[in-house]
LUMTITOR-46717 format. One record per residue (C-alpha): x negated, y negated, z negated. Coordinates in steps of 0.02 Angstrom, whole numbers, padded with zeros to 5 digits, always signed. Layout:
XYZ;...
This chain:
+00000+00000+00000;-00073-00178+00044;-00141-00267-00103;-00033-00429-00064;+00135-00497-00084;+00171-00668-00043;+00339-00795-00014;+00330-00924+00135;+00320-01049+00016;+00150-01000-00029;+00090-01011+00150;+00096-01217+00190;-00063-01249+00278;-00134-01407+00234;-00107-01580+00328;-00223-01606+00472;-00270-01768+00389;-00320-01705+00244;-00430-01571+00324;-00503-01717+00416;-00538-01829+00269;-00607-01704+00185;-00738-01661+00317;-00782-01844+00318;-00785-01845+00158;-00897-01715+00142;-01025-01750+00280;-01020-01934+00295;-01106-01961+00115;-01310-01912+00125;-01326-01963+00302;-01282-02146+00287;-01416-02255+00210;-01545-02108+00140;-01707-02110+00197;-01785-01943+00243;-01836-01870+00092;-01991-01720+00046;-01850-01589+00095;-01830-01641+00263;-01939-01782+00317;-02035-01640+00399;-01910-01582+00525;-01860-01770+00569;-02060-01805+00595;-02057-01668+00733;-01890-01731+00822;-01955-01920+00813;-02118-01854+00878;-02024-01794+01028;-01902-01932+01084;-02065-02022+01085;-02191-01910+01158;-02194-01823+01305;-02156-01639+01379;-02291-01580+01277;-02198-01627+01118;-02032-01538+01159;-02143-01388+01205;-02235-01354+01050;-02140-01432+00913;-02279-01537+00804;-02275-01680+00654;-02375-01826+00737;-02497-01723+00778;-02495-01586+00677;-02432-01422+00755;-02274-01338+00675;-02286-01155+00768;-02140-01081+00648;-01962-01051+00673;-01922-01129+00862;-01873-01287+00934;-01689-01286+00945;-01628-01386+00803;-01776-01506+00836;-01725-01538+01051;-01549-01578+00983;-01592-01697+00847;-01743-01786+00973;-01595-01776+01108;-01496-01888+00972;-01610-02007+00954;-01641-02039+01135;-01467-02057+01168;-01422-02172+00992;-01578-02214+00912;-01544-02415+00979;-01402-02393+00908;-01400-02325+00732;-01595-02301+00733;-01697-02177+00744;-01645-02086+00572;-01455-02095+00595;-01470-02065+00734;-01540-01885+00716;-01419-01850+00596;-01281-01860+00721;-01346-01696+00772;-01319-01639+00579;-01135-01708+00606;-01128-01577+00752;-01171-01452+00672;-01096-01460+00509;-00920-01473+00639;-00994-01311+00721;-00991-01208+00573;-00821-01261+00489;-00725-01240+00653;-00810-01059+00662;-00757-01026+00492;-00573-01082+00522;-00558-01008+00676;-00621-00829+00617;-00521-00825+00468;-00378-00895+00584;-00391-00740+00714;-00408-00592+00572;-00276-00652+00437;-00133-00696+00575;-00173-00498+00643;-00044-00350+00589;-00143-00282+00466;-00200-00428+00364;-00001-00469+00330;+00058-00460+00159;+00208-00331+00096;+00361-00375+00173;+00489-00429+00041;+00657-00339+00004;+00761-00495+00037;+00664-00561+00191;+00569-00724+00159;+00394-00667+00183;+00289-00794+00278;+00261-00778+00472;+00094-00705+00558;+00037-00896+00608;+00071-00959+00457;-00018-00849+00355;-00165-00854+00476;-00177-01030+00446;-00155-01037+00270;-00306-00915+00259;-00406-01022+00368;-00374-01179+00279;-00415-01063+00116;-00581-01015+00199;-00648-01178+00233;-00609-01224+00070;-00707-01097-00009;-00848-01124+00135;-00836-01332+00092;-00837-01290-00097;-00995-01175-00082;-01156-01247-00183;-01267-01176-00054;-01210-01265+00095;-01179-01440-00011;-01386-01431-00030;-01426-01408+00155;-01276-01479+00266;-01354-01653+00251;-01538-01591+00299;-01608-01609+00466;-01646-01427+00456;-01670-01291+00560;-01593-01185+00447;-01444-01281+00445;-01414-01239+00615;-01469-01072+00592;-01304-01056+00470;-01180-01145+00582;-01238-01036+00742;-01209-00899+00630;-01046-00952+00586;-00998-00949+00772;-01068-00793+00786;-00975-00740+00666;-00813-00803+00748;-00873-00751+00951;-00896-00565+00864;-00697-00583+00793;-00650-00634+00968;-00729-00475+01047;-00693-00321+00929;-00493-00401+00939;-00522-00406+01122;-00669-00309+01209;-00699-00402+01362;-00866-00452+01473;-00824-00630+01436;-00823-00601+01261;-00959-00517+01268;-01086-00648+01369;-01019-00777+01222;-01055-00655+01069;-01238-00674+01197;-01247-00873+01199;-01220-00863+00990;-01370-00743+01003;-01484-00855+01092;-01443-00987+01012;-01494-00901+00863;-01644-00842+00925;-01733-01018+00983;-01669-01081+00797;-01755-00980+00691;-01823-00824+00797;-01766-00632+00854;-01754-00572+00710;-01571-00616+00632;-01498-00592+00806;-01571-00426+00834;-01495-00362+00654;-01310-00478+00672;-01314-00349+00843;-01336-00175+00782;-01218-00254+00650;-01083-00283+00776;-01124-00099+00835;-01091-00029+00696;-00942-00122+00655;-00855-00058+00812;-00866+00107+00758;-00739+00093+00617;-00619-00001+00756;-00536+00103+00908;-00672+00029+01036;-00769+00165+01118;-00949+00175+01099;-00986+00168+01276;-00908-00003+01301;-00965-00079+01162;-01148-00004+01211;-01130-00089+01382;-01069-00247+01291;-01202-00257+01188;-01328-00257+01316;-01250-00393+01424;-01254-00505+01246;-01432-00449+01218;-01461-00501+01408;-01395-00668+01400;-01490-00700+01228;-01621-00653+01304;-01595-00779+01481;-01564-00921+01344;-01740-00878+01250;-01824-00900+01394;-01767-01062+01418;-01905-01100+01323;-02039-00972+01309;-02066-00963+01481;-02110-01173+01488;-02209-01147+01340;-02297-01002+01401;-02347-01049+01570;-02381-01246+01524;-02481-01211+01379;-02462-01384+01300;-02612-01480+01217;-02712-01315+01280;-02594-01202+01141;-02483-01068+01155;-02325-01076+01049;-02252-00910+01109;-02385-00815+01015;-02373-00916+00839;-02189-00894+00843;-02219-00716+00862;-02315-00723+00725;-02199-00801+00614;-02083-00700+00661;-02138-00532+00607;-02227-00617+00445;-02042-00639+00406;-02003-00449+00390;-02067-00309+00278;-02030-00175+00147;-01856-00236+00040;-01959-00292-00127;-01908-00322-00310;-01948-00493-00286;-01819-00538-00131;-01709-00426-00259;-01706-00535-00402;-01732-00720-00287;-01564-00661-00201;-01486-00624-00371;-01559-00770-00466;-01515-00896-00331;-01358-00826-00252;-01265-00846-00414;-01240-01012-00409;-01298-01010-00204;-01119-00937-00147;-01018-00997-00302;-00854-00983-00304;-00871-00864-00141;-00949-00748-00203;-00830-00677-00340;-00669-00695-00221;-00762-00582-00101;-00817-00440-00231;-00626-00447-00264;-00567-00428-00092;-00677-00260-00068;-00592-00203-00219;-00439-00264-00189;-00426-00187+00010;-00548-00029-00044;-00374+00087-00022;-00360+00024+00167;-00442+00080+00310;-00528+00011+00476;-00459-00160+00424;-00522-00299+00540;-00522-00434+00426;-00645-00335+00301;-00731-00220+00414;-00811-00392+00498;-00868-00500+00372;-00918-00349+00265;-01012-00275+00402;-01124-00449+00428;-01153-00494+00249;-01237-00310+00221;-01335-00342+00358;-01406-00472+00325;-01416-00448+00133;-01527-00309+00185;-01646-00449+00294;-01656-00563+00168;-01704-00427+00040;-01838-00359+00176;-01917-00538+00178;-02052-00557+00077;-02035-00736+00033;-01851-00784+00058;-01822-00965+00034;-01658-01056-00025;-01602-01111+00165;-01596-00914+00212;-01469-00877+00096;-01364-01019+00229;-01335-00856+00332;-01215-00749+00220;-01107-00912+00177;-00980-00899+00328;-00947-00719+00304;-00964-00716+00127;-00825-00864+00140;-00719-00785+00255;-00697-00627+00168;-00688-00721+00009;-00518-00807+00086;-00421-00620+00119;-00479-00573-00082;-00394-00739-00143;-00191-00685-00109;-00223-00518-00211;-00297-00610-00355;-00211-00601-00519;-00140-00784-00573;-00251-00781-00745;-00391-00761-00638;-00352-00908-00530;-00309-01024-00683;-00464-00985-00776;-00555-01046-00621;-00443-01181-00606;-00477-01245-00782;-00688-01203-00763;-00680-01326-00604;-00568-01457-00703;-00676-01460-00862;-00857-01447-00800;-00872-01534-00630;-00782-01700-00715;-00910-01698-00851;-01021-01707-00724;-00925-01854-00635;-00931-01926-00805;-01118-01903-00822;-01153-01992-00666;-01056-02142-00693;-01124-02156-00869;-01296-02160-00795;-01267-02284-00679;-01188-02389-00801;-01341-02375-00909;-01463-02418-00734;-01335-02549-00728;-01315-02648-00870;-01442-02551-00993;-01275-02474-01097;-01279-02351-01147;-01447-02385-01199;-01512-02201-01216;-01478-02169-01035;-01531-02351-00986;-01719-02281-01077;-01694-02119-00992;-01665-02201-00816;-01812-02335-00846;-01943-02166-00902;-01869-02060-00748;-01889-02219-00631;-02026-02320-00682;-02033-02511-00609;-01864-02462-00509;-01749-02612-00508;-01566-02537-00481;-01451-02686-00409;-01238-02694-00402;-01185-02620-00223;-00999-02672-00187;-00965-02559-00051;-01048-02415-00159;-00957-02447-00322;-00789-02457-00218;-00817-02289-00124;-00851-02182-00285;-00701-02287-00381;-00586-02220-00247;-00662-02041-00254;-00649-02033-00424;-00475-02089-00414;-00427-01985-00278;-00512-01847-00399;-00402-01867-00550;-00247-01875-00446;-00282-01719-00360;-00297-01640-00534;-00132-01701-00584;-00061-01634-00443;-00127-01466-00453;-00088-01444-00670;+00084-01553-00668;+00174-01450-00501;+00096-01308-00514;+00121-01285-00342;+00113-01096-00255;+00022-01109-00107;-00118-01003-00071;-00267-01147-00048;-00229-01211-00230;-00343-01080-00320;-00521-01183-00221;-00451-01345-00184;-00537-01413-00352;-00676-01301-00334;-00696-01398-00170;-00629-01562-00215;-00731-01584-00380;-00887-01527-00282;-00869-01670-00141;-00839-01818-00293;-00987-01756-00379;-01076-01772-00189;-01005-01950-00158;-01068-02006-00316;-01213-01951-00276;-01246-02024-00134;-01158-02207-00160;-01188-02239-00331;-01355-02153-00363;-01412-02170-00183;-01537-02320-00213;-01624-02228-00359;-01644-02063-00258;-01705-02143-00128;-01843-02233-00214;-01898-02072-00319;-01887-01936-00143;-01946-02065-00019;-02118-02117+00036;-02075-02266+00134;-02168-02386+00000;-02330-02273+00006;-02332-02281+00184;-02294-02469+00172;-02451-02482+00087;-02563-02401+00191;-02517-02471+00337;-02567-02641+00259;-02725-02592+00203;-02818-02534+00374;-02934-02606+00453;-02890-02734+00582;-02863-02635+00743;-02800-02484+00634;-02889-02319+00670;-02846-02138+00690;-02847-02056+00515;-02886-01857+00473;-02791-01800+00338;-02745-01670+00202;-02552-01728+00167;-02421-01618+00185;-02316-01597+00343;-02166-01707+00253;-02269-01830+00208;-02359-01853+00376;-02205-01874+00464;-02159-02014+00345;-02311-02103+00359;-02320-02105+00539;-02111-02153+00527;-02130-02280+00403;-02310-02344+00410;-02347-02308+00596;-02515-02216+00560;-02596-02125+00697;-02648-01949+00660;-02776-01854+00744;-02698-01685+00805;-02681-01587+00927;-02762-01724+01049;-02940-01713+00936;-02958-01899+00933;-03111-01932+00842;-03076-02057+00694;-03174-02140+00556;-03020-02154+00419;-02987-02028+00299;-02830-02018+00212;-02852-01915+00062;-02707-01853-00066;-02771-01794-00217;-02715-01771-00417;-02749-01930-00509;-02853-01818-00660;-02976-01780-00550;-03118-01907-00587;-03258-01891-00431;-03249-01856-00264;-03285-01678-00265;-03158-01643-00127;-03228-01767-00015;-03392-01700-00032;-03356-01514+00007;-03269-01585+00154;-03382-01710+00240;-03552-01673+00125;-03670-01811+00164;-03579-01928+00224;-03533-02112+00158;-03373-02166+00121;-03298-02337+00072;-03120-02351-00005;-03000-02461+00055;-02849-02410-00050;-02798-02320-00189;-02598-02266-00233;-02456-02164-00274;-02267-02184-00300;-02231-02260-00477;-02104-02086-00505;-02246-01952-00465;-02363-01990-00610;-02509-01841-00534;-02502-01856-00353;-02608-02002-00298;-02671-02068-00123;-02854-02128-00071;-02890-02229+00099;-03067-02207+00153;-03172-02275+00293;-03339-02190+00366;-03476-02345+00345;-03628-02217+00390;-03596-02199+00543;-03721-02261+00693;-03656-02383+00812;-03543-02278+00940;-03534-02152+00841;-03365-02091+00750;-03305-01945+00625;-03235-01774+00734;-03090-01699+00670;-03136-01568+00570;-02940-01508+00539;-03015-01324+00514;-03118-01377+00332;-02977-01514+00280;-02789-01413+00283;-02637-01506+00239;-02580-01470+00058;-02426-01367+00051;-02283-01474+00002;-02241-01514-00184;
């Protein structure tokens, strides 16, 4: 017997406006007014490196210079694209986050879409009712989309990385639409389903490599064969996806390959990366995926343990037999890699999310309340908290958290912002009405169980990112470090060697407009140098360039980073004519901090 019985009443989708605001709501914060911070000034280096450079650049992705061989070059060509086509507009940094709008609209159209197609099918229905009055297919297909990109919107996981000009972000939404091209094609077998499950593939592949879209295919393989599609089809289908993946691959590697650009070959360190990304599954990826993915898929995560329970009497059912399928498959990669990183975990959210939406309707009503009240009580603390804080930035009351802000932000000097303070007043209004709604009607449709989940999630976001906006950008950006360098060459400037990590190149050639040597092997005489400010001698410079003389030009660091500190150098033993090689190979960029 199916797990569910529901009235019509419990099926009202939600308004198309309100889907719509929320999306905005949701996206629109991060992008507008932040700089690029350590987490992503790296991948907007390499996509303002290309809008500016030449055929070289879009061929072997690279930070001013400095050659990025991993992952591939997808999510950088459509964020340079952006800026070609808007950066007069909205410069260059909004401007590559329209691509970031995009995508973030990729992946929550997948999600609805899937969930749309597998909850309005026979199987998915709930019980009928012994007086009539259960809801229609349509209508129940919609509620459980609107229900999935709720959870999907409400998901910790994807709040973290949406905003990021990453190529993991696009990695998640491609997935997504995988996810939803694979629905399309086990509901309807066809060639032409087939060559789109392919362009997903590809897609994949020149995001972040073979790997996922190899595995997401002998997933869809094996998902057939609990659905009445013949092996032999879906064998023939599978190799006219893998073909077209393939055709879309090369769209790229062949370019790359045959140009060689700046004398390298990208093909073979993408390779590389690529199977450096796979090995034996390891207690480590064990406990990072349990440790992280706790909070990672929250609240998904415990609708969809329910929903395997919940359907576990019910055979060959569509709407689990997908999503279950691809979130064991690539549970398995992640636990196979032997570093797996927060932004990989972006894979199993649309799945995770969509089965998580077909476990909510069987869920007892305690169960729904109790998550009700968690949302209610601890995400308007945390609204609360913020707005406190501010108010202490502010006007230095409370004065606890005015002392806290001025030791967490030294010589920061917060100022009002109108437009700010009226943008999280509204939220926060919009937040406590949404709450009376939900405890004074008590109403019975389906979405009501995540819509605070989701809701309390995006005011904690917009508060974020309009009233605390100003002070995150001052303690994550490095505009005012590059600032100062670029004041303090030498007339003429100079091409600089240096040890800084990838993020922070890319914001020093953004912000300060240095010139890196790279992949061209100028030949330079500056040295920029980042260091730890306990270190008291120039050890590091001597290991590096032994016998040779130095003279400083500059010394810094960001007021909020109390070890990291900066050193501007300039080569004064030099003969006339004479200048310093690039000696890349002994001087290696830090890994990021």
């Amino acid at each position: 017997m199916k797990p569910v019985r529901l009235p019509a009443a419990a099926t009202l989708a939600l308004p198309r406006w309100a889907v719509f605001g929320l999306g905005l709501l949701y996206i629109l914060p991060g992008l507008i007014g932040r700089d690029p911070w350590k987490d992503d000034a790296a991948s907007f280096g390499i996509m303002w490196t290309m809008a500016h450079g030449g055929l070289d650049d879009w061929l072997l992705p690279n930070i001013a210079g400095l050659a990025v061989p991993d992952e591939g070059p997808l999510a950088f060509w459509l964020g340079a694209l952006c800026i070609k086509l808007f950066g007069w507009l909205l410069g260059d940094v909004m401007a590559a986050r329209v691509s970031t709008i995009g995508i973030f609209v990729t992946g929550a159209l997948s999600v609805w879409y899937a969930s749309f197609h597998l909850g309005r099918r026979a199987d998915a229905q709930p019980l009928r009712l012994a007086f009539g009055g259960q809801p229609e297919p349509n209508d129940y297909g919609r509620t459980l989309a609107d229900t999935a990109l709720l959870i999907y919107l409400g998901c910790l996981g994807l709040l973290l990385h949406s905003h990021e000009t990453l190529a993991v972000t696009l990695q998640g939404s491609l997935l997504a639409f995988f996810v939803y091209r694979a629905t399309r094609y086990v509901e309807a077998a066809s060639s032409r389903n087939a060559v789109l499950v392919g362009v997903a593939l590809g897609g994949l592949t020149l995001t972040r490599g073979w790997l996922p879209p190899a595995v997401l295919l002998m997933a869809l393989f094996f998902c057939t064969r609990f659905l009445n599609i013949p092996a032999a089809v879906t064998l023939r289908d599978s190799a006219v996806a893998a073909l077209v993946a393939l055709l879309l691959s090369m769209v790229w590697v062949l370019p790359a390959a045959l140009v060689q650009p700046y004398g390298q070959s990208p093909v073979d360190g993408w390779l590389a990366w690529n199977i450096s990304q796979v090995g034996l599954p390891s207690w480590h990826s064990l406990k990072y995926l349990s440790r992280v993915g706790m909070w990672f898929f929250w609240p998904a995560w415990p609708f969809a343990l329910w929903a395997i329970y919940a359907w576990r009497r019910q055979h060959h059912l569509l709407h689990i037999v997908v999503p279950l399928s691809f979130v064991g498959a690539l549970t398995l990669l992640i636990l196979c890699d032997p570093a797996p990183e927060n932004g990989d975990l972006l894979k199993l959210l649309a799945p995770l999310s969509i089965m998580a939406a077909f476990g909510l309707p069987a869920m007892k009503r305690g169960a729904i309340n109790a998550i009700d009240w968690f949302s209610v009580m601890v995400l308007t603390m945390i609204a609360i908290g913020v707005w406190v804080f501010w108010m202490g930035m502010i006007t230095g009351w409370p004065a606890q958290f005015a002392r806290n802000a001025a030791r967490l932000l030294p010589d920061f000097h917060p100022e009002f912002g109108p437009l700010a303070f009226l943008v999280a007043a509204s939220a926060t209004v919009g937040w406590f009405f949404l709450v009376h709604w939900r405890i004074s009607r008590h109403p019975a449709v389906l979405w009501r169980a995540v819509v605070l989940s989701s809701g309390g999630l995006i005011l904690f976001w917009v508060l974020l990112m309009t009233l605390m906006l100003p002070a995150l950008n001052y303690g994550k950006s490095y505009q005012s470090v590059a600032q100062q360098i670029a004041a303090h060459l030498p007339p003429g400037g100079g091409c600089i060697i240096t040890n800084v990590s990838p993020a922070q190149r890319a914001s020093f050639a953004y912000f300060g407009g240095l010139d890196f040597a790279g992949l061209q092997r100028k030949q330079c005489q500056l040295l920029l140098l980042q260091d730890s400010v306990h270190l008291t001698d120039d050890r590091e410079i001597e290991q590096a360039f032994r016998g040779r003389q130095w003279a400083p030009l500059w010394e810094g660091r960001r007021a909020i980073d109390r070890d990291e500190r900066f050193r501007l150098y300039r080569r004064v033993d030099a003969p006339a004519g004479e200048m310093l090689p690039v000696l890349l190979p002994t001087l290696p960029p830090k890994p990021q901090r």
